[in-house]
C-alpha positions in Angstrom: -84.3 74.7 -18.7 -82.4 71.0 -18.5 -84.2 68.2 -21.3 -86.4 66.2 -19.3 -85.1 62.4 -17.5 -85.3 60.1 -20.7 -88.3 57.6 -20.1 -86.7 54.4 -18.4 -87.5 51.1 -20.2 -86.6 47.1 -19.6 -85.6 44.5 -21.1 -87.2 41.2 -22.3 -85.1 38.6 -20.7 -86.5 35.6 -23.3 -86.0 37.9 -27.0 -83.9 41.3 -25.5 -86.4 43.6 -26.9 -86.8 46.6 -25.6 -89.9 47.4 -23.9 -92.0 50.4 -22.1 -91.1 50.7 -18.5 -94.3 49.4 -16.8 -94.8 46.5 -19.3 -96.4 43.3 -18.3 -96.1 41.4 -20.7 -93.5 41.4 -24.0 -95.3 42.7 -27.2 -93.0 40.9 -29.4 -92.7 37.0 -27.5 -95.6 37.6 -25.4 -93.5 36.3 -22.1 -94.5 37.6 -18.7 -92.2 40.2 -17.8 -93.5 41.7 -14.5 -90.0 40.1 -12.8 -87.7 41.4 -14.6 -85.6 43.8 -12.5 -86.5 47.9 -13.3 -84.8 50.8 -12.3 -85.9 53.4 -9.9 -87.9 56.1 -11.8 -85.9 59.2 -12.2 -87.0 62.1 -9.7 -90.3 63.6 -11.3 -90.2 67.1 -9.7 -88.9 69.9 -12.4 -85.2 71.3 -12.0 -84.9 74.6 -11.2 -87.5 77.7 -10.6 -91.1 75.7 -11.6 -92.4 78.6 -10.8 -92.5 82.3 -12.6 -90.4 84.7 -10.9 -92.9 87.3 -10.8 -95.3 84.5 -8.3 -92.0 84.0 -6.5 -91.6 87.8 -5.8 -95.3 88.3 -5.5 -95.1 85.7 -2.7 -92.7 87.4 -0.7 -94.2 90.7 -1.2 -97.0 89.1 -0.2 -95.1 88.0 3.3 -94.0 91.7 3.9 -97.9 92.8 3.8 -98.9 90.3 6.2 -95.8 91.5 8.6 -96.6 95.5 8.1 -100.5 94.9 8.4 -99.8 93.3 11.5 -97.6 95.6 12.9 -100.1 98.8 11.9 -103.0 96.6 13.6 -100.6 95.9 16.7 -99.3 100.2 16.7 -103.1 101.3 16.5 -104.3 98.8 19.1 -101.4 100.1 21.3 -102.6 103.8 20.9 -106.3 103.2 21.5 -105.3 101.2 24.6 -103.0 104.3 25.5 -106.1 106.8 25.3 -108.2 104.6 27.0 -106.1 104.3 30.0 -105.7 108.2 29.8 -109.3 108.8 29.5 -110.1 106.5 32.4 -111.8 103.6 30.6 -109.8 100.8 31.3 -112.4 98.8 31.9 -112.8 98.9 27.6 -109.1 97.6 27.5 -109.8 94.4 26.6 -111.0 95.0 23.2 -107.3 97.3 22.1 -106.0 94.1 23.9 -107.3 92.0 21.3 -106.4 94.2 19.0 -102.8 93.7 19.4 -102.9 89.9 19.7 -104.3 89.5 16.5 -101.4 91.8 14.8 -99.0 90.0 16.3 -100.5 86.5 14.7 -100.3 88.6 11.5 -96.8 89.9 11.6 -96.1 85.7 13.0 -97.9 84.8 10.7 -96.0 87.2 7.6 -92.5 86.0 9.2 -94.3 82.7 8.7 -94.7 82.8 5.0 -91.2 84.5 4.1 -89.5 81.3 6.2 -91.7 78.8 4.2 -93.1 77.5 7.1 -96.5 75.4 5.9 -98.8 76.2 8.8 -98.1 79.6 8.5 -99.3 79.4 4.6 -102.3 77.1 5.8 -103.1 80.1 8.6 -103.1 82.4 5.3 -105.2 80.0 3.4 -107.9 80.1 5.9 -107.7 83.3 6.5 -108.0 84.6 3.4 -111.3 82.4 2.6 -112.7 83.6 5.5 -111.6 87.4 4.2 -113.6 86.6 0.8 -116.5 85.1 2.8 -116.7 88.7 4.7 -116.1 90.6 2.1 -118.6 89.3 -0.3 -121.2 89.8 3.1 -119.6 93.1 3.1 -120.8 94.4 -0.2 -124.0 93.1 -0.4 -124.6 94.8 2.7 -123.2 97.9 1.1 -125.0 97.5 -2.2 -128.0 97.5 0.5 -127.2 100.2 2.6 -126.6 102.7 -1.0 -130.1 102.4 -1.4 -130.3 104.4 1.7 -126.8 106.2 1.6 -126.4 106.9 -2.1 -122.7 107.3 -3.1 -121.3 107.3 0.2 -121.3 103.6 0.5 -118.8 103.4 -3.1 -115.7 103.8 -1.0 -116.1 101.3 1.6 -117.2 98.9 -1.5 -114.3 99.4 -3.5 -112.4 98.5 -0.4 -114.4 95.6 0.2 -113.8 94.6 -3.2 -110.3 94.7 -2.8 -109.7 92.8 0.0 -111.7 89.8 -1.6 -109.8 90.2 -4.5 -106.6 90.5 -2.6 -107.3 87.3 -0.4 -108.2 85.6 -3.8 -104.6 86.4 -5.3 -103.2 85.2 -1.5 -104.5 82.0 -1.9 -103.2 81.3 -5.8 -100.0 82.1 -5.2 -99.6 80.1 -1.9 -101.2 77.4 -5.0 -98.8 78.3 -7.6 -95.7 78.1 -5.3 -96.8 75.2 -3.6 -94.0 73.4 -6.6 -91.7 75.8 -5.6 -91.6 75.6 -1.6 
């Protein structure tokens, strides 16, 4: 990694001392240097990757999930809406309809986040709190229902679990490469 911008200073115009770059006032005459001409400060942001490869490729992985999620939601809304209209229940078609507009928002939404397009990482923030919101409901409801159920209900927790824990990792490393995009 490149040494850091050296720290700009000024001059003292009355003694030509150096002095710190936001000085007001020189600490060896004690004149009133806030005229003196300064620099512009040296670009701040790091050179290079600030960011750990692995959050880079996590992030993109990250993409690719949202685009295949959407596309299985999008394939399995298409095949219930294909048995309903061969069963004769079209008038339940809404619901596969649904279905398939909100995996194509995903698979947008996953094209989104591998352009490094910001509302498409915004969408991802939001959606991933409200993923954590659920999924926290989800397992005390779960935690309920094995009092009744027994072990039946560990499966569907464990899933639960994971999805809050995967929307959790979502949102740090849209955080973490926030630098980077």
């Amino acid at each position: 990694m490149p040494a850091p911008a050296p720290i700009p200073t000024i001059t003292c115009p009355n003694c030509k001392q150096t002095l710190p770059y936001k000085a007001q006032t020189c600490q060896f005459c004690k004149s009133d240097v806030r005229t003196v001409a300064r620099a512009a400060l040296p670009d701040q942001r790091p050179v290079g990757p600030a960011v750990e490869s692995w959050k880079i490729t996590s992030y993109y992985v990250m993409g690719g999930w949202w685009i295949l999620n959407g596309l299985l939601i999008v394939l399995g809304s298409a095949q219930l809406l294909s048995k309903l209209a061969t069963g004769g229940a079209m008038m339940f078609s809404g619901i596969p309809a649904i279905g398939i507009i909100i995996g194509i928002v995903y698979a947008l939404t996953g094209i989104g986040l591998l352009l490094k397009i910001e509302i498409a990482r915004g969408i991802v923030n939001v959606l991933s709190w409200i993923t954590i919101a659920l999924s926290v409901l989800n397992v005390g409801g779960l935690l309920l229902g094995g009092l009744v159920f027994g072990p039946a209900v560990l499966l569907p927790m464990l899933r639960a679990v994971f999805d809050g824990l995967l929307a959790g990792f979502q949102i740090y490393l849209i955080a973490e490469t926030d630098k980077f995009m």
